[in-house]
N, C-alpha and C positions, 0 to 999 in steps of 0.2 A: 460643631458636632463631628465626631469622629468617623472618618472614613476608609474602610481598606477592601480589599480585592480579593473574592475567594471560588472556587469553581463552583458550576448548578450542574446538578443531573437529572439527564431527563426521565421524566415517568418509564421507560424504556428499560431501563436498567434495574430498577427494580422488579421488572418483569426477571428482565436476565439472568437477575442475582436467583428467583426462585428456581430457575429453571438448573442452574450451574448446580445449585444445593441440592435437586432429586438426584443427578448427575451423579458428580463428586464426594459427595457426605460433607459435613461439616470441616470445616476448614478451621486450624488453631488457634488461638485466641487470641492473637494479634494478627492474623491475616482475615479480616472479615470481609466476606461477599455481602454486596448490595448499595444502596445510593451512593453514588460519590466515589468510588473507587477505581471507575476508570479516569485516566488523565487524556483520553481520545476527547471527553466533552466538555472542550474547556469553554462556556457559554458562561459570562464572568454575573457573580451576583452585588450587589454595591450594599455594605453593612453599612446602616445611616442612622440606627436607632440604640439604645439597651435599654434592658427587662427593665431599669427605673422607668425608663421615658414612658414606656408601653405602662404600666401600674398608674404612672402619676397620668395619662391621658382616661386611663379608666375613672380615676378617682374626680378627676374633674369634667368626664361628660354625663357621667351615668346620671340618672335621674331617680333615686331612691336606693337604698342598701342589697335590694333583690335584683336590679333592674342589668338588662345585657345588652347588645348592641352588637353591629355589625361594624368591626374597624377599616375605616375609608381613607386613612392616611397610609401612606407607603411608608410603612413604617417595618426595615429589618434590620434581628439582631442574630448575633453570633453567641451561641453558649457551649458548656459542655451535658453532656448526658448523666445526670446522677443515679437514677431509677432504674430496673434491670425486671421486666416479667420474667425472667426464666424459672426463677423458684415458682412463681404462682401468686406472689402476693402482693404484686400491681397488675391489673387488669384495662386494657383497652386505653393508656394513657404512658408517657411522657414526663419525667420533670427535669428540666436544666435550668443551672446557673450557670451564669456569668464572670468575667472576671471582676468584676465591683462586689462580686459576692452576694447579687440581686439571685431571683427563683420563680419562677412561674410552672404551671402544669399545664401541658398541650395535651387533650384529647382524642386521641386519636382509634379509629372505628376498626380496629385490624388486630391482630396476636404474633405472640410471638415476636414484638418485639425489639427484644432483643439482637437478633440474628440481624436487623437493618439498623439499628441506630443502637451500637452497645455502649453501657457502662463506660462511662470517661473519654468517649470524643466527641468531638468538636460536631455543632451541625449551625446552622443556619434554617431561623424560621424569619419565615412571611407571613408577617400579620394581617396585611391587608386584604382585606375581605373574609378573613377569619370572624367571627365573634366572641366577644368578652364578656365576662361575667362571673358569679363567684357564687360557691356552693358551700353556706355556713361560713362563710365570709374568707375562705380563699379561693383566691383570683385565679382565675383558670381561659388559657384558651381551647377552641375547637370551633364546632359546628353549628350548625342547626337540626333540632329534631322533635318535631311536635310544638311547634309555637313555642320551643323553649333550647335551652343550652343542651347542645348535645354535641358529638363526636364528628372529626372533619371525615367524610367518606372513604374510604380506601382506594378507592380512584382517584381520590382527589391528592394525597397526602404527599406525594411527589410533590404539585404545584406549590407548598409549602412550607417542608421540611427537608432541608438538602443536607446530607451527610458529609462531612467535611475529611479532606487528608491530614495525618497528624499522628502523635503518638498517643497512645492511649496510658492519660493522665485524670487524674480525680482534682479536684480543688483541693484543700485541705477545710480539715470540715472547722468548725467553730466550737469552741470549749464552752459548755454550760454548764455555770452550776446553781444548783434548783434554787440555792439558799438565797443567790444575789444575780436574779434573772435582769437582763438590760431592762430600761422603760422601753426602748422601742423593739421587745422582741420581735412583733409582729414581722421587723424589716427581715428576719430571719425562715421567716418562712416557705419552703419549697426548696431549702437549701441544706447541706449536709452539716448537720452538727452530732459534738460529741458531750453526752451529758455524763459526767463525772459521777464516780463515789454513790452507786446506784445499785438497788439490790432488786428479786419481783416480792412484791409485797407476800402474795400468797406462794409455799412453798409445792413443788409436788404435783404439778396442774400445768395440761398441756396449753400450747399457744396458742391453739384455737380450738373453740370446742365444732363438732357437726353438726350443732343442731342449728345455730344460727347463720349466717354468713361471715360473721368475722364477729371477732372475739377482743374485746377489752382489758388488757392484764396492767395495775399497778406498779410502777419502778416508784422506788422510794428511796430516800435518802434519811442520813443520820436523824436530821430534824423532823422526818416527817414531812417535806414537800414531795409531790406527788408530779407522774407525769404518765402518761396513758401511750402505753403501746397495743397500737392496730393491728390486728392480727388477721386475715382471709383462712375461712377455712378448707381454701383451695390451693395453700401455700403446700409445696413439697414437704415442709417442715410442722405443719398444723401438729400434728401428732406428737411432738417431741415434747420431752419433760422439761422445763424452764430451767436453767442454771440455777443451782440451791447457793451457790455462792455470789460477791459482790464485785465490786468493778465499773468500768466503764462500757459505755453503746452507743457505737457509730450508725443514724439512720436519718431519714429526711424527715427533717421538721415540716410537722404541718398543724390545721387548730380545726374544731369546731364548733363554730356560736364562741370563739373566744378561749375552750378547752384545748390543750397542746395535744397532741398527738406526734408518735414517730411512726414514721412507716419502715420495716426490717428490708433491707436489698436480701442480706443470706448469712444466717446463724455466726459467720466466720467475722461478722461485726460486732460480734459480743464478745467483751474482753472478762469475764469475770473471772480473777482469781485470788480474790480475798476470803476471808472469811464474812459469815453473814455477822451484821452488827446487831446489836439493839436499838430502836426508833427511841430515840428521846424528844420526845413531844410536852413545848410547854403551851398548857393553854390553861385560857380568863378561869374557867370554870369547870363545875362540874358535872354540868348536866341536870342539876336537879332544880324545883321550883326556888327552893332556898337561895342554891349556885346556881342557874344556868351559864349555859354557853354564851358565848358571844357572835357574834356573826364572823369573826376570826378564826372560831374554832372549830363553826362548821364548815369553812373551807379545808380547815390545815385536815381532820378528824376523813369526811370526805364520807364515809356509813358509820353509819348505828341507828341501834332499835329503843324506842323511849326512851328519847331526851326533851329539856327543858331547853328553850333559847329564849334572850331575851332581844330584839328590838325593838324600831321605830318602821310604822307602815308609811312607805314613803310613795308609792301607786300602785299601777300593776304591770300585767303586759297581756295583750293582743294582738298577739301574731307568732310567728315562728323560731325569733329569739330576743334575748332582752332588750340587745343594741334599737332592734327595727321596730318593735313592739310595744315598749314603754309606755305607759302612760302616767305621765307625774300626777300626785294628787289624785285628786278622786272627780272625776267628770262623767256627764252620761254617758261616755264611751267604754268606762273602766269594769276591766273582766271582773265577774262575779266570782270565777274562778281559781283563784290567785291573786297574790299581790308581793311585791317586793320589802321586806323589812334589812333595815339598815342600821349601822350603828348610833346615826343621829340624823332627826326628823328634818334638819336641813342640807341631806345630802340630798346631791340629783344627779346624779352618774349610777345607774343602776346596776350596775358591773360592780359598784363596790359593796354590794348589799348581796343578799340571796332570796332564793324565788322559794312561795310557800306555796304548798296547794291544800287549796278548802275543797275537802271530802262534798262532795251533791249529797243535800238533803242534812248535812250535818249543824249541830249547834252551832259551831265555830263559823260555817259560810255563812248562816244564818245573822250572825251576830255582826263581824267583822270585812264582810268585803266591802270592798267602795262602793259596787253599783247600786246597793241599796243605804248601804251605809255612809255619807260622804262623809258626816264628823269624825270617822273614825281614821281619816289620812292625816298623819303624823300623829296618831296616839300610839304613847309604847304599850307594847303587850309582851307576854310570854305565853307561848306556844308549846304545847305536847307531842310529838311526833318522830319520824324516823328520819335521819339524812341520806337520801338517796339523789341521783342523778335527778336533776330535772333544768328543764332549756339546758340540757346541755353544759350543768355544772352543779354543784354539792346545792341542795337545799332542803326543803323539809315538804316530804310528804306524810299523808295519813293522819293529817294533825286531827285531834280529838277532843283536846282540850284545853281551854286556855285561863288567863287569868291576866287583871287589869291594874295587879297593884303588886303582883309577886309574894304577896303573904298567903290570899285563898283562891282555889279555883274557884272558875266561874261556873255555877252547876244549875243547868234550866229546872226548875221545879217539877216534880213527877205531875203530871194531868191525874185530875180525879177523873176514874171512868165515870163514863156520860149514863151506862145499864147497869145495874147490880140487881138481878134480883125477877122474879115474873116478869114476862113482856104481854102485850099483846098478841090477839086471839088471830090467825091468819085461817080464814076459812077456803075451804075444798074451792069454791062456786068461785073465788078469784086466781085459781090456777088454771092450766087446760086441761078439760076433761078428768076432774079430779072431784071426787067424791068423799074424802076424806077431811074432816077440819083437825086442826093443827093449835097447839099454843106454845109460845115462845118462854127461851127462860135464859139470860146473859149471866155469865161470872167475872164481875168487876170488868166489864168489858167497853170499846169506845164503839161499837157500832151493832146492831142487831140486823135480823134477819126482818126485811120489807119484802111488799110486793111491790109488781107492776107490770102491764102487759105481759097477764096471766103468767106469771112465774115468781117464785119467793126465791130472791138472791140475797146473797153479803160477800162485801168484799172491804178488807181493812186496810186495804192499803193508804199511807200517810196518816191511818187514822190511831194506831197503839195497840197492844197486846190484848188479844180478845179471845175470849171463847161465849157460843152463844149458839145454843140448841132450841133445834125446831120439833116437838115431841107430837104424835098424834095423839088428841084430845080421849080416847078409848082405845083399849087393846084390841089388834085383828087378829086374824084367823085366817088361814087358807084353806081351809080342814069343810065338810061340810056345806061345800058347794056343787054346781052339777058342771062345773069345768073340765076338761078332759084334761088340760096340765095348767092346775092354779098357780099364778104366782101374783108376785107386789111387784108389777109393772111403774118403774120411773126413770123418768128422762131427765138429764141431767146435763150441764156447759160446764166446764171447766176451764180456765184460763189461767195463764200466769203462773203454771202449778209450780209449789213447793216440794209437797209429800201428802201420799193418801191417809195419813196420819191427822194430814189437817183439815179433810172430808168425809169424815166416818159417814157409814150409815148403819143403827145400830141396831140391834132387838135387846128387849127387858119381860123377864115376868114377873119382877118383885115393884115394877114403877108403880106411886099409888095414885099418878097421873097430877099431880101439882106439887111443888117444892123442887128443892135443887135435884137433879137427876142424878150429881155424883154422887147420893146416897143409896143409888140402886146400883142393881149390877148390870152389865149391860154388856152384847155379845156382839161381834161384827157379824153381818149378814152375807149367806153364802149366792154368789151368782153366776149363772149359767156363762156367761162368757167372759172375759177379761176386759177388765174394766179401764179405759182408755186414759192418757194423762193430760189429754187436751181434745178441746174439742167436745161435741156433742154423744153422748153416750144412752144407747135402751138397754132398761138394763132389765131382767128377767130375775128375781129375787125370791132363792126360799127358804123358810122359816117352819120351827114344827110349834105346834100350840097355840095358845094365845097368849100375845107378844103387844108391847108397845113399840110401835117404830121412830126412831130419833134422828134425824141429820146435826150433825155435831160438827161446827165449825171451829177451826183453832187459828191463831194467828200469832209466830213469837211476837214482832215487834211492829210490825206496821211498817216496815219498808218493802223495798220490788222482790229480797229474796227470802220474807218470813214472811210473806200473805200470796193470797191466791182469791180470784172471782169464783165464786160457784152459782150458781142460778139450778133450781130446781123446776121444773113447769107441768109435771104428772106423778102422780099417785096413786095409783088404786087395784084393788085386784080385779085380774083379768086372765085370759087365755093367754098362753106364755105366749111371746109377740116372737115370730120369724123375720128373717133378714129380708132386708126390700121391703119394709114399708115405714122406712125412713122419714118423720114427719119435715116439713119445711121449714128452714132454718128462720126465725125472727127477726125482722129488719135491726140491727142493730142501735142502741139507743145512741144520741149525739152526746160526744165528751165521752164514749166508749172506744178505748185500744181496740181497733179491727186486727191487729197483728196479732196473732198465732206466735206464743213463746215468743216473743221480743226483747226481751229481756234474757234469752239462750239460757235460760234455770234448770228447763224438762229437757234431758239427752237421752236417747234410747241408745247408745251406746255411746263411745269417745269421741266417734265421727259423725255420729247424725244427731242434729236435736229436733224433739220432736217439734208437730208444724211444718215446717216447712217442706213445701214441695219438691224442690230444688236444692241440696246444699253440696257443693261440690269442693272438694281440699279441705274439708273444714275440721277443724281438732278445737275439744272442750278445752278451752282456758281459763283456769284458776289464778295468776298470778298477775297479768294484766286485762283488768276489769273497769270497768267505767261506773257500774253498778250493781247490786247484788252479789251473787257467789261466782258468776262464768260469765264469759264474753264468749266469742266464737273467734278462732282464727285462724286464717284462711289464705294459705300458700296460691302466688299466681299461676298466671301460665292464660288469659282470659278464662277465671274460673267464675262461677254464679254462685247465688244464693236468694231464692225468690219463694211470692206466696202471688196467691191471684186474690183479691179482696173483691166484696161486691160492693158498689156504689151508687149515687144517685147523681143525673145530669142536673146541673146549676147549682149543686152542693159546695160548698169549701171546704177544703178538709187540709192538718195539717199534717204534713210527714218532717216526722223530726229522728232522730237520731245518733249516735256516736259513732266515733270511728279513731282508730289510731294507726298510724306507719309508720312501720321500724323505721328506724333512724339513717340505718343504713343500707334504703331500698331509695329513699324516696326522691323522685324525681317530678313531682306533681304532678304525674300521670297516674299513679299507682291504684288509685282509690275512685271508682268511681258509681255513679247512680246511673242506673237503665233501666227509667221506668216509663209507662206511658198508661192512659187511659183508654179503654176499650166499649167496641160495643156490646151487643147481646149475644152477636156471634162471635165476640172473640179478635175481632178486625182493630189492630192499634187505627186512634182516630188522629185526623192528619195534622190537630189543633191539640192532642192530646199529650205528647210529651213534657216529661218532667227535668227541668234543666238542672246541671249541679251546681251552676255557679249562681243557683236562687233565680235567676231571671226570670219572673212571671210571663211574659212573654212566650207563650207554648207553641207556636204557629211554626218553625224549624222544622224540615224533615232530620235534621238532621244535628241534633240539640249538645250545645257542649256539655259532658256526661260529666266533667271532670270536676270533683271534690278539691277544693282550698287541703293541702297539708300542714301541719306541723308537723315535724320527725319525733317519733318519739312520746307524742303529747296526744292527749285525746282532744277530738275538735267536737264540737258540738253544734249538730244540722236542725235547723227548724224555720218554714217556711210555709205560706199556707197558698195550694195552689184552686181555683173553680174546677170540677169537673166539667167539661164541656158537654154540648146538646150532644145528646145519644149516647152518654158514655151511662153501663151497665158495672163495667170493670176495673180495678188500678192494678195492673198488672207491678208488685214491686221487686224490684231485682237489682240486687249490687254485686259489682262487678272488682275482680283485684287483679291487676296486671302483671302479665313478666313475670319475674321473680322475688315480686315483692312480696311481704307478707302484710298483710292488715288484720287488724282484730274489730269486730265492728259489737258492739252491742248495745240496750237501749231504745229500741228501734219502735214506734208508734206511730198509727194513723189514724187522727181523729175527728170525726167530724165535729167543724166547727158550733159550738154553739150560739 
């Protein structure tokens, strides 16, 4: 092993270096203040390792693809600096190679820099006692922080990273060209390359946008190989228009989940001076059921919107990316969520295939995943959907529809509605305090309006496209009473809401009181106060004449964002009802969502949906959804989002949920649950906390909050915990850290039945 001799400095001097720099100003760009530069401390340090040694000792201690560790061999090497925070678009980190042309990323908890350790010299790190470990599978050192990989301390980064005397030299980076990438690129990683003959896919479009943290732009080449530059939208350059021309780019290779990434040091590494080319892209097919694509062409392709693919379901994955997560075949383990389809049903390298995702609730998951499906591993199918990013590389979302033989699609049968026509007589004496009887009347509908625990509710969810009216058996009247202010007094729950479109409550004077009612006309009814879109509502209703009154339920389809619960529990005329005398809410039935808007559908404006007590950072999200039409999402900083539920001691109840973390926040702290059970007064109970990492186990004062991630990926929470003796309350509350973003939607708590 190779040995040679190079100065250490002490923590000391990089004090001094700051202090010179208030001083002085900046010094030229070959005279740099800080470690290393005086020759007063000559304290010799012995290079005994390089960045292969330290890689291949990672590779053969760790204990799983995620897994980190604390390095206990004396192991130092000698590299140069490739990476430069000065522009803004490496943050709190390091990366140098080698002379063997090896690369790793040091971590480090400090800015700026630049200014100690610049661009193209020489330093000396000390592994030992550092920790290893890799984020999307490159290898990185630093720190510890939070039971996980984090940055070495800035008091500490002396003890580790000695700045070397030298000239300030670059490696020469390495020629890539997309079209004939090495097999062992990976060895290339964290090291400077230069990728050839490369234009940005999209013209006219800055490097990073502001709304996210860092921004993703396509370089492409003649053929159509693709390669992804990182962009920070903290970079001095975010702003700047993309070169409309082609050329070469010198920037450090990096990957994740296997996808290449460059990261930019400063604009003056982009050589573009050709003219922009045409992409000549050949691929299998054409996207259609007749042609589909091939599992080649949604690599080379990378987006678009309805296409056909054809493969072979070869498993799935469960977990954070393909490599760690696989699971071959179809076993009780295998996500119901996805599955991996491939060229041929006897591959098993799941990286040579692509990841699908099955829409929740859809025919296709229904039909085709593993966990319920096992015959269906290594059957080929063709798939309907869109190629978007997913784990971290080109696959197919939003699939919708499929087919088993490539001639016809596969189409579930339309359900004959279960109502068409008169229903049953719901009388006054089975609601609260209601004197009014009622008869029902559905239009080709899957569910109608019941009682129970004095109130007539419907709600269509999972059940199909309904509509189905509840009509009072005789026209009423307010007219003609000895009332001082007559109205049609009714209480009403709404939950889940869609639109007050799909909860009419109507008046008629042409209804002849039996037959379909859409052959009358029928008026919405005016009410004294604004009628709320969750929640318990008294509502004070008036009408001139004599009128037949209707609650008119609608439902488009039978999913979380085209139905809504409504429950009805009073009827009748009375003295118009004044505020504060609010009747007592009804214990809730078991296998009933307690959660308020869970599903984030009802927003009373962009930043509040309604429900919730608590929502703080929160912005309506349309575009990443988990289910129905909006998610919530939710900027860190320890920001909340909570509701206080009522409950009963020695209940089960299960809290389930979704939740997704940008890609490029997550550190698996990001996302978490803060909830506990309570008593009557309100007091968390000391047995009552809710753990995130499912541990039934609630006895912790002090319970790990923290949420399993996948980047990028929605993960799905469901776990059933007892309510403990005395507990009145579930206080629930999720929590998103820092500066992450999370989108959480989904969210239900039900008592077990």
């Amino acid at each position: 092993m190779k040995t040679q001799t190079i100065n250490k400095v002490l923590q000391f001097l990089l004090i001094g270096s700051l202090i010179s720099t208030a001083f002085f100003g900046c010094t030229k760009e070959d005279e740099v203040d800080g470690p290393g530069t005086d020759p007063e401390v000559p304290e010799d340090v012995e290079v005994n390792s390089t960045i292969a040694e330290v890689l291949a000792m990672y590779e053969n201690d760790k204990d799983g693809d995620d897994d980190f560790f604390q390095v206990t061999e004396n192991m130092t090497f000698a590299a140069t600096v490739i990476s430069s925070d000065e522009t803004g678009n490496v943050y709190k980190y390091i990366t140098v190679q080698d002379e063997a042309g090896n690369g790793i990323q040091v971590k480090l908890n400090a800015t700026n820099l630049y200014q100690s350790f610049p661009q193209g010299r020489k330093v000396a790190i000390k592994a030992e006692d550092m920790y290893i470990g890799n984020y999307g599978g490159l290898v990185q050192l630093g720190g510890l922080y939070n039971d996980g990989l984090g940055s070495i301390e800035e008091d500490a980064i002396a003890d580790h990273v000695i700045l070397q005397d030298g000239e300030v030299a670059l490696p020469a980076p390495t020629t890539l060209d997309l079209s004939a990438l090495p097999d062992n690129v990976e060895d290339l990683y964290n090291t400077l390359v230069k990728v050839t003959g490369v234009q940005f896919a999209q013209e006219g479009v800055e490097y990073a946008s502001q709304e996210n943290n860092s921004t993703n732009l396509d370089l492409v080449n003649k053929t159509g190989q693709k390669i992804v530059l990182r962009t920070s939208k903290y970079s001095n350059f975010a702003g700047e228009t993309v070169p409309s021309k082609s050329g070469d780019i010198t920037a450090i290779l990096t990957a994740y989940n296997g996808t290449l990434q460059l990261t930019l040091v400063s604009l003056d590494d982009i050589d573009f001076n050709e003219d922009r080319f045409d992409v000549e892209i050949e691929l299998d097919g054409e996207g259609t059921l007749e042609n589909p694509y091939s599992i080649a062409d949604i690599s080379t392709l990378g987006t678009g919107n309805d296409v056909w693919v054809r493969g072979f379901i070869i498993g799935s994955v469960d977990g954070a990316s393909i490599d760690a997560g696989f699971i071959p075949g179809a076993t009780e383990n295998s996500s119901a969520s996805n599955f991996i389809l491939a060229s041929s049903k006897d591959e098993t390298d799941p990286t040579n295939g692509i990841p699908v995702q099955l829409v929740s609730g859809s025919d296709v998951r229904a039909a085709l995943n593993l966990k319920d499906n096992a015959d269906k591993a290594g059957t080929e199918v063709w798939l309907f959907g869109n190629i978007e990013t997913y784990f971290g590389t080109p696959g197919i979302k939003g699939t919708s529809k499929y087919s088993l033989d490539g001639e016809e699609e596969e189409v579930e049968p339309e359900p004959e509605p279960d109502f068409d026509g008169q229903g049953a007589d719901i009388l006054g004496s089975s609601l609260e305090g209601t004197t009014i009887d009622f008869t029902t009347y559905t239009v080709a509908s899957f569910t109608e309006w019941t009682t129970s625990d004095k109130s007539a509710s419907i709600n269509a969810y999972g059940k199909g496209k309904t509509e189905a009216w509840m009509i009072s058996k005789t026209a009423l009247t307010l007219e003609g009473t000895n009332l001082t202010a007559p109205r049609l007094l009714v209480t009403e729950e709404l939950k889940y809401f869609t639109q007050f479109d799909d909860v009419q409550i109507l008046v008629s004077s042409d209804y002849t009181g039996t037959g379909n009612p859409n052959d009358a006309t029928w008026t919405p009814v005016t009410t004294d106060e604004e009628r709320a879109n969750g929640g318990k509502n008294i509502l004070n209703i008036t009408f001139t004449g004599t009128q037949y009154v209707a609650f008119k339920y609608s439902a488009a389809d039978g999913t979380g964002g085209g139905s809504m619960s409504w429950a009805v529990s009073t009827v009748k005329v009375g003295e118009k009802h004044e505020e504060g005398e609010t009747p007592v809410d009804p214990e809730p039935e078991p296998g009933e969502n307690l959660v308020l808007n869970g599903g984030f559908e009802a927003w009373e404006n962009d930043t509040t949906p309604e429900g919730w007590a608590k929502a703080e950072n929160l912005e309506k999200e349309s575009t990443i959804v988990n289910e129905g039409t909006y998610s919530a999402k939710q900027t860190g900083g320890t920001k909340d989002i909570a509701q206080t539920l009522k409950v009963e001691a020695g209940k089960t109840y299960i809290i389930s949920f979704a939740y997704q973390v940008d890609a490029t926040m997550n550190d698996g702290t990001d996302a978490r649950i803060w909830s506990h059970f309570r008593d009557e007064s309100s007091s968390t109970l000391a047995d009552g906390h809710i753990k995130g990492n499912g541990d039934e186990d609630m006895t912790s004062s002090n319970p790990s909050s923290y949420l399993e991630t996948k980047a990028g990926e929605w993960v799905e929470f469901s776990k059933e915990y007892v309510a403990p003796a005395n507990a009145a309350e579930l206080y629930l509350e999720f929590r998103t850290y820092k500066n992450a973003v999370v989108y959480w939607d989904s969210i239900s708590v039900e008592e077990k039945l």
